[in-house]
ZAMARGU-4260 file (C-alpha; in steps of 0.2 Angstrom, whole numbers, plus 5000, padded with zeros to 4 digits):
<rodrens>
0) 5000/5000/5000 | 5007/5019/4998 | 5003/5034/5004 | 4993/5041/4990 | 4982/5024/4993
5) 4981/5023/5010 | 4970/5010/5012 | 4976/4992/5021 | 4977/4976/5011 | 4983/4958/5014
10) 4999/4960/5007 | 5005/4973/5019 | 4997/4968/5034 | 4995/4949/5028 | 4989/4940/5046
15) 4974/4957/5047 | 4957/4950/5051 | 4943/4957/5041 | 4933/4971/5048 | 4925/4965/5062
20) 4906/4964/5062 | 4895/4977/5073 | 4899/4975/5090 | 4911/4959/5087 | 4929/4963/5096
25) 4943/4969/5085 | 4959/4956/5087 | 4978/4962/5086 | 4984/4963/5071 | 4999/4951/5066
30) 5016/4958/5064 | 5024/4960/5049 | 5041/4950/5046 | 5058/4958/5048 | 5070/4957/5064
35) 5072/4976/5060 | 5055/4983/5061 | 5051/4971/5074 | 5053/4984/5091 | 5041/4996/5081
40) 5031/4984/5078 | 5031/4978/5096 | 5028/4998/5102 | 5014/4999/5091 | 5007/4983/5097
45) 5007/4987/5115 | 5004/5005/5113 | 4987/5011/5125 | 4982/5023/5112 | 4981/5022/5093
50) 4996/5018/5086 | 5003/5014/5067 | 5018/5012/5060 | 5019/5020/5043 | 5032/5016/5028
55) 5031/5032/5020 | 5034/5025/5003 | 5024/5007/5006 | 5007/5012/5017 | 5003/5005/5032
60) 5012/4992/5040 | 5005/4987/5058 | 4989/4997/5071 | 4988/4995/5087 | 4971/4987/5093
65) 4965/5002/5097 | 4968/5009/5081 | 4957/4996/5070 | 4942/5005/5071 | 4951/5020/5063
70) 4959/5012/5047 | 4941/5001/5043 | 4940/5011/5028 | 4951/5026/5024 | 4945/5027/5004
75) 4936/5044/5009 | 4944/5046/5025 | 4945/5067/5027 | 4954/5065/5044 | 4969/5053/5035
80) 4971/5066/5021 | 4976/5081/5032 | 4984/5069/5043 | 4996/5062/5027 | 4996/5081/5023
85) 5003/5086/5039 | 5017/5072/5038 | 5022/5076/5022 | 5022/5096/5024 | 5040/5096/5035
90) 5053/5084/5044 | 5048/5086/5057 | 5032/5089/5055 | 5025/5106/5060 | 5016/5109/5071
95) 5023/5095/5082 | 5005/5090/5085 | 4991/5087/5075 | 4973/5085/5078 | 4960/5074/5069
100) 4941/5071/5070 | 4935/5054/5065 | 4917/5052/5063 | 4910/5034/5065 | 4893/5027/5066
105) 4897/5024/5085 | 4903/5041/5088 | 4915/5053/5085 | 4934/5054/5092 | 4945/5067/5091
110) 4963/5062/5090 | 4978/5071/5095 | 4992/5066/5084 | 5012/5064/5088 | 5023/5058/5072
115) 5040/5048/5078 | 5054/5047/5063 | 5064/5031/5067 | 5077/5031/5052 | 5072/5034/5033
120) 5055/5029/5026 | 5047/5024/5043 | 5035/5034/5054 | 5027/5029/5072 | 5011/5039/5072
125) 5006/5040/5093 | 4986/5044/5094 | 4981/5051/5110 | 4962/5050/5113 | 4955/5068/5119
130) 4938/5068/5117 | 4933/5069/5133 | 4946/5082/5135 | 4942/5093/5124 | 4923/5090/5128
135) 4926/5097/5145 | 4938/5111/5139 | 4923/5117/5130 | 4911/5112/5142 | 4922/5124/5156
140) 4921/5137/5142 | 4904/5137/5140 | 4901/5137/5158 | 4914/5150/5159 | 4904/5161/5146
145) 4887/5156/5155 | 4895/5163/5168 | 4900/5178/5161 | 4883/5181/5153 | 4874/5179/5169
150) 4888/5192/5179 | 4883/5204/5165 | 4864/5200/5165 | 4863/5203/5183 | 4875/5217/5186
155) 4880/5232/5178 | 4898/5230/5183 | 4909/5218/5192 | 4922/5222/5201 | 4938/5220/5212
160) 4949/5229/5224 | 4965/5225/5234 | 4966/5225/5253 | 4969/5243/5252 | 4952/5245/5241
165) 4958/5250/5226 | 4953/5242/5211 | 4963/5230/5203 | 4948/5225/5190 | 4933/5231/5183
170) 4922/5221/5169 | 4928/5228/5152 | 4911/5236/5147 | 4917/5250/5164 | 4906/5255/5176
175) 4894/5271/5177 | 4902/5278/5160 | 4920/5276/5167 | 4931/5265/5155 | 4936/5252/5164
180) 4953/5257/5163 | 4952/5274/5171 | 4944/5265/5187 | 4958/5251/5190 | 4973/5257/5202
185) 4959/5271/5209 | 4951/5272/5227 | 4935/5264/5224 | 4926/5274/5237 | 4932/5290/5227
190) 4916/5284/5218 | 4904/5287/5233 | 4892/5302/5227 | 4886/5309/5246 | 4898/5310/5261
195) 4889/5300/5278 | 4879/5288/5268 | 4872/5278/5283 | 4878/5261/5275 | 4895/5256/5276
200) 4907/5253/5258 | 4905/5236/5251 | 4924/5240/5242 | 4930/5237/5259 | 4917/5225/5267
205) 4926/5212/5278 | 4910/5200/5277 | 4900/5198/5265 | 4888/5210/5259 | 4869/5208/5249
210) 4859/5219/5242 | 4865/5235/5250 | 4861/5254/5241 | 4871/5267/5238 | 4873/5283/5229
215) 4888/5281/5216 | 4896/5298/5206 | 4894/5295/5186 | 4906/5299/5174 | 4893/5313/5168
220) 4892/5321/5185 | 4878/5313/5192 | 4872/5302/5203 | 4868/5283/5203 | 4858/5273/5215
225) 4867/5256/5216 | 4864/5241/5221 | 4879/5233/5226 | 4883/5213/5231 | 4901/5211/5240
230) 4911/5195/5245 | 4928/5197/5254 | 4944/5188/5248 | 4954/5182/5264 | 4970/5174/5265
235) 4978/5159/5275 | 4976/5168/5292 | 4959/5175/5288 | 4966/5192/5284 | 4954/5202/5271
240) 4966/5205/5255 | 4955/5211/5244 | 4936/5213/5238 | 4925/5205/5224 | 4907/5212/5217
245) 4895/5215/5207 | 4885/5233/5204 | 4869/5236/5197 | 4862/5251/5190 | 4844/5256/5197
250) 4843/5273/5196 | 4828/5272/5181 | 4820/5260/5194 | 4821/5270/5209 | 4816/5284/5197
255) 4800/5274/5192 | 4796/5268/5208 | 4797/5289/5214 | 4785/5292/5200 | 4774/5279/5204
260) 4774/5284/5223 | 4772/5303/5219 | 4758/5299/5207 | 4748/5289/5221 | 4751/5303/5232
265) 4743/5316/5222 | 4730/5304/5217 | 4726/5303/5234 | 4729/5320/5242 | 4719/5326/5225
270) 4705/5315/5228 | 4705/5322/5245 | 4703/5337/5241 | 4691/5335/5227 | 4680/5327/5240
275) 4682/5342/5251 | 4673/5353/5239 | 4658/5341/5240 | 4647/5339/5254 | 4645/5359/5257
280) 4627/5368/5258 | 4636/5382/5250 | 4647/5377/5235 | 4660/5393/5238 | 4662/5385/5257
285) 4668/5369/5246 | 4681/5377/5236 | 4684/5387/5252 | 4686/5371/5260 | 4698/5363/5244
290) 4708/5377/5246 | 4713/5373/5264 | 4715/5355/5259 | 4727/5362/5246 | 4736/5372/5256
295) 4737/5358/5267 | 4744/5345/5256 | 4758/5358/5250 | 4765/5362/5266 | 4757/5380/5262
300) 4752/5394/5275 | 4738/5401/5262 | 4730/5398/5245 | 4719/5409/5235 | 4710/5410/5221
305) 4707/5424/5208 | 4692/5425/5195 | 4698/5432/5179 | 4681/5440/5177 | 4663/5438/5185
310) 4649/5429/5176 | 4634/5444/5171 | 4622/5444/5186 | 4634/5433/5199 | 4638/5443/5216
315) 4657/5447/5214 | 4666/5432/5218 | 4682/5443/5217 | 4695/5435/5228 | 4691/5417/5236
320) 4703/5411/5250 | 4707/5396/5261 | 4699/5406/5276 | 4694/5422/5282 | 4709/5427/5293
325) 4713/5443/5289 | 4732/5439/5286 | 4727/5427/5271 | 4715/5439/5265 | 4728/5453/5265
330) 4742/5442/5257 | 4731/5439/5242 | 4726/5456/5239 | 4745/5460/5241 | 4751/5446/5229
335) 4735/5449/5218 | 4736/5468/5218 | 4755/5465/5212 | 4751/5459/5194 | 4750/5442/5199
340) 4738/5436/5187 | 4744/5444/5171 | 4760/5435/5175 | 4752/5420/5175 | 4741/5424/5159
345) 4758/5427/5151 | 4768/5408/5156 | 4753/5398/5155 | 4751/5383/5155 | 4768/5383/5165
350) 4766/5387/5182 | 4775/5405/5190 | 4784/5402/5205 | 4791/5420/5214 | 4795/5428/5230
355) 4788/5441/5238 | 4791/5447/5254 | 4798/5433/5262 | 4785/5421/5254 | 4788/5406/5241
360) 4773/5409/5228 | 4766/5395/5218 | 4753/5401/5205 | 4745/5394/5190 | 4731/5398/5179
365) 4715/5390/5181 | 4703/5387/5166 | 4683/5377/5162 | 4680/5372/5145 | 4701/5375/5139
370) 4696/5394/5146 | 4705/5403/5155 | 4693/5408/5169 | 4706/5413/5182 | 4722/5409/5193
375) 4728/5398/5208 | 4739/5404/5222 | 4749/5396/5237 | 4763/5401/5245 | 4773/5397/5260
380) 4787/5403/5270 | 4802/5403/5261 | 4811/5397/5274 | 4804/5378/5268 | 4816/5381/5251
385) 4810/5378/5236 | 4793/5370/5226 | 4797/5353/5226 | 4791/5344/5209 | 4777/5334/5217
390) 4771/5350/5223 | 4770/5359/5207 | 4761/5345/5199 | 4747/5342/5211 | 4744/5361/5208
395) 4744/5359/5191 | 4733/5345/5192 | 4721/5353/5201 | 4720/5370/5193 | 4707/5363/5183
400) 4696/5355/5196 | 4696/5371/5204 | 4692/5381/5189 | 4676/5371/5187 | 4672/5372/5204
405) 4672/5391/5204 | 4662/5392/5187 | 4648/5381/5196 | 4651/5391/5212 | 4648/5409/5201
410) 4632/5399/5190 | 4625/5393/5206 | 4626/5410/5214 | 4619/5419/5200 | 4604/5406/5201
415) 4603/5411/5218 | 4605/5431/5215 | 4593/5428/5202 | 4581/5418/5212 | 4582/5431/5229
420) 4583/5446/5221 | 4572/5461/5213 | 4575/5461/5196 | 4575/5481/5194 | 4584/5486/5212
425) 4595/5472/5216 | 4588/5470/5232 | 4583/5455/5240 | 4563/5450/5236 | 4548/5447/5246
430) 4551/5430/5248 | 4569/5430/5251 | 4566/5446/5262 | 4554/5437/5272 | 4565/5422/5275
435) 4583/5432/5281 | 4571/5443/5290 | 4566/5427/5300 | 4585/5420/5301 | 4590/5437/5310
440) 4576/5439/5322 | 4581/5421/5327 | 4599/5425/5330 | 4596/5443/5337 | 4590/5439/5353
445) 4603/5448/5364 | 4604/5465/5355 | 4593/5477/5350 | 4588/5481/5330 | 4577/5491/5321
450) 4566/5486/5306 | 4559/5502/5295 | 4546/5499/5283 | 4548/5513/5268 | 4535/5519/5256
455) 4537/5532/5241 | 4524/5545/5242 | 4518/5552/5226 | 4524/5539/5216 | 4509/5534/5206
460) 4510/5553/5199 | 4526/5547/5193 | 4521/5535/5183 | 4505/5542/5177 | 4513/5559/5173
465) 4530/5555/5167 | 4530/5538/5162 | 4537/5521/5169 | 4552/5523/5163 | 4555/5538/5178
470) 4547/5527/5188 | 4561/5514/5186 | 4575/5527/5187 | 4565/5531/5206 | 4565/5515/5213
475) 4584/5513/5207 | 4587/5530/5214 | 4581/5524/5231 | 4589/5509/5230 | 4606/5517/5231
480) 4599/5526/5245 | 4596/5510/5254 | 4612/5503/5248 | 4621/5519/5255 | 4617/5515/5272
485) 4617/5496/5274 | 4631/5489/5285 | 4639/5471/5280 | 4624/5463/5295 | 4610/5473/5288
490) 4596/5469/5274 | 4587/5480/5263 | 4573/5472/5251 | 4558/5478/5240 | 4543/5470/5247
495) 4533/5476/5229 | 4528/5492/5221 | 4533/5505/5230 | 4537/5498/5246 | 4553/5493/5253
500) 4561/5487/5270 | 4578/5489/5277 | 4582/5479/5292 | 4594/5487/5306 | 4606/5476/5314
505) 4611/5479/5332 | 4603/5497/5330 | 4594/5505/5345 | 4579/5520/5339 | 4592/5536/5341
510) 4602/5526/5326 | 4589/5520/5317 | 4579/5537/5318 | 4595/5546/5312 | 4596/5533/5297
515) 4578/5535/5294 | 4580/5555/5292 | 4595/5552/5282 | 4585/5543/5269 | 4571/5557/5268
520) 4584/5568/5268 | 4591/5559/5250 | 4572/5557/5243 | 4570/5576/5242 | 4588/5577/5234
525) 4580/5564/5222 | 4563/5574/5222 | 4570/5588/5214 | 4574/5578/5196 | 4563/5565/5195
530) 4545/5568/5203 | 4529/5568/5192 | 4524/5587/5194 | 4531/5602/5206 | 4515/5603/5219
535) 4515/5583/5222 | 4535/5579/5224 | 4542/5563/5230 | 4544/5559/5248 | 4546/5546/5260
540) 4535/5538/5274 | 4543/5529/5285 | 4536/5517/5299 | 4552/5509/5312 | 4550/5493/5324
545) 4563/5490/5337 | 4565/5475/5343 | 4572/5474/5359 | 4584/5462/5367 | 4578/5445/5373
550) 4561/5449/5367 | 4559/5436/5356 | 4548/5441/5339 | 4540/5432/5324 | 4543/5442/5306
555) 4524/5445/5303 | 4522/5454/5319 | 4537/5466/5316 | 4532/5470/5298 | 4513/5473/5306
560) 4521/5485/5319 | 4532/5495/5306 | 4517/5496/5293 | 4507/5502/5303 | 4522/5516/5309
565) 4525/5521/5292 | 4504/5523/5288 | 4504/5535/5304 | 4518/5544/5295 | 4510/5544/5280
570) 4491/5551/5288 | 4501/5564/5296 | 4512/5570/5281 | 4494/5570/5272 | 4486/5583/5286
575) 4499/5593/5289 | 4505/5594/5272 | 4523/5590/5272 | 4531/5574/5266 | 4544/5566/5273
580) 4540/5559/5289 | 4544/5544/5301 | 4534/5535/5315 | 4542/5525/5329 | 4536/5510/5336
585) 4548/5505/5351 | 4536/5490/5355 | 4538/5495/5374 | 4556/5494/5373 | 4558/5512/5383
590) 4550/5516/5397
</rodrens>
């Protein structure tokens, strides 16, 4: 057999069995003649591993037992090519080693390949089995890169440091934007962002540490929470010689988790607060009240709110605040008065924060239907730093809520205005007349009040002479009047017509006498302009009711006593010919 014809014959090996059946034992082959070859031969025989003794000019010439299986049939034989190759290529053959894989229906070996020259032609080839070798190699490989892959999927960094906590090596990737090579030979707890953190370093932990946080400096500046795993590397005598970790990045967690919490707590504190504004009688004492709550939640030591304009035909809901303590009350006319709106016209829908006189102002604009209907204020002491973020967006997440609130509060007061009051005067009606004239009497019981019942004389001629439209510019004209003199506890209504009632809080006769004159003293200035012909001017008839402490009196009894006053001022003014007059019913409150 020659090399270029590698396969075995009888000739060469003459006393080789045929290939053994499946699973039949291979037997030694017979060694071929010749004293000389005969201690190769006897080496190939007894050789552990695959074995064969090559004439490099003649083939094959004996196998080892172990090496049967690999010459069955070497026709097609990819592995015996390259491995004739590498003989041929150098003396001695380079590499010194060679490797083969030989594929078999059993299995397949991988062979590790030695080439022994003896002298001239022949050639020991030595096979050393490593299979199982080179399966654990890359078994340990891949266990390495598992490893490796697992280090990287749980931690952002691993890391180690020498007794004197300096690293000695960080992961290649780095660690918190540092390349890894700018970290290795620096202080590791040069990277530790706040001075006093209240856990202790894992770079120098002398037992093991899990799971502790940290705040970490990043190569950007900032700041990283970490969390960081540490196990100490102790020599013989238990001395700690150095540190090994791993880091993980959790910053955009902990960030999520802040998010997460600061949107539960304005969901709450707004749901409380929402909820303050319901359950009121009076709707403006439940965006009173959501003010307060406000104010509350934010740390804050007042909070207002600012209508941009009124509805036509509301009361003037011109500044609302948390409560009526006069220092909120002056702060928001202050802050108001300072242009505080038309800042917040101008940045919205961004909030304004500013300072004035000592106080940290929070302000934003407030709107109903994407309208702008006004502006939200709280403020604090400055003293308490800044406007922390969550603060700012529960404001701004409430601007809104209280922008319909006081839209319904300024509709739901105009219903009222329009349901209580006199269409032409503004003054209360009958029936709403009636009903706070009942309320005060109640609650009056320990001062004395005066009630005047007022009736236009000559007013008909008015209307019959000039028209109604001077009669309507009459009543208006005497409404101011009544509104002139009013104080915040007393009530003026038109009962109808021509007759109206203004009810005296905490007024004793001398007072209510001086108010009554005051008011006949204003018709005649009104007289002059506006009554229906020269020899019948207009004039007042006045009738006063004193109620007197601790009496207490019903509403139709008080108006009986005051009609009847005014009617006795009216005969009078009618005899003696002068309008103008009052009548005093004291009800036997003076002797």
């Amino acid at each position: 057999m020659t090399i270029a014809d590698p396969g075995p014959s009888p000739d060469l090996l003459p006393d080789r069995p045929a290939a053994p059946a499946a699973g039949a034992r291979p037997t030694a082959p017979a060694l071929a003649p010749g004293a000389a070859i005969e201690p190769m031969m006897a080496l190939v025989g007894g050789f552990p591993g695959p074995a064969i003794l090559l004439d490099l000019e003649e083939g094959i010439q004996a196998a080892s037992e172990h090496a049967l299986w690999l010459l069955a049939d070497l026709a097609d034989a990819a592995w015996w090519h390259g491995l004739v190759g590498w003989l041929l290529a150098g003396d001695p053959p380079s590499p010194p080693q060679h490797s083969t894989t030989i594929e078999s229906p059993q299995a397949t070996m991988i062979v590790e390949w030695q080439a022994v020259r003896i002298a001239g032609r022949w050639v020991v080839l030595l096979g050393r089995d490593v299979t199982a070798e080179r399966n654990l190699r890359g078994a340990l490989a891949d266990s390495r890169q598992r490893f490796r892959d697992l280090v990287e999927l749980a931690a952002d960094f691993a890391w180690e440091t020498d007794a004197e906590g300096r690293f000695v090596y960080v992961s290649p990737p780095g660690a918190l934007g540092f390349p890894a090579a700018d970290l290795v030979g620096t202080r590791a707890e040069d990277l530790l962002a706040l001075d006093g953190q209240m856990v202790a370093s894992p770079f120098v932990a002398d037992r093991p540490v899990a799971e502790t946080e940290l705040w970490l400096r990043r190569a950007d500046a900032g700041v990283a929470s970490v969390v960081a795993w540490a196990q100490p590397i102790v020599d013989d005598g238990d001395r700690r010689v150095g540190v090994r970790g791993l880091c993980r990045d959790v910053t955009d967690d902990r960030q999520r988790d802040l998010a997460l919490s600061r949107a539960r707590n304005r969901e709450r504190a707004s749901a409380h607060i929402v909820h303050a504004m319901t359950g009121h009688r009076e709707p403006i004492d439940g965006v009173k009240a959501a003010l307060d709550a406000l104010k509350n939640a934010v740390g804050g030591c007042g909070a207002a709110l600012k209508p941009r304009e009124r509805l036509d035909g509301s009361p003037d809901l011109d500044l609302v605040t948390a409560t009526a303590e006069q220092p909120i009350c002056a702060v928001a006319d202050r802050l108001f008065a300072d242009n505080l709106d038309a800042r917040v016209r101008a940045a919205a829908p961004a909030p304004v924060m500013v300072d004035a006189d000592g106080l940290a102002v929070l302000a934003v604009a407030i709107c109903y239907a994407q309208s702008p209907t006004g502006t939200l204020a709280v403020w604090r002491q400055t003293g308490r730093g800044p406007w922390e973020e969550e603060d700012i967006d529960l404001v701004a997440l409430l601007a809104d809520q209280f922008g319909i609130a006081l839209t319904n509060t300024a509709l739901f007061e105009r219903l009222r205005y329009q349901a209580e009051r006199d269409a032409l005067t503004g003054l209360y009606n009958r029936r709403a007349m009636l009903a706070l004239l009942g309320t005060r009497l109640h609650d009056c019981s320990g001062v004395a009040s005066a009630l005047l019942y007022i009736d236009l004389d000559n007013f008909k001629v008015v209307n019959d002479v000039v028209g109604h439209h001077q009669g309507d510019q009459v009543l208006g004209a005497l409404s101011a009047l009544l509104r002139g003199v009013v104080a915040p506890n007393d009530l003026a209504g038109r009962l109808g017509g021509d007759e109206f009632v203004l009810w005296l809080a905490g007024r004793d006769g001398e007072a209510a006498t001086a108010i009554a004159q005051s008011l006949i003293d204003g018709m005649r200035d009104i007289a002059r302009t506006l009554s229906g012909a020269p020899d019948r001017p207009l004039g007042l008839s006045i009738g006063i009711a004193l109620v007197a402490p601790g009496r207490p009196a019903a509403v139709g009894d008080v108006i009986a006593r005051s009609d009847a006053a005014m009617y006795r001022a009216k005969q009078k003014g009618k005899a003696t010919g002068t309008g103008g007059l009052w009548m005093l019913d004291d009800g036997g409150a003076t002797p």
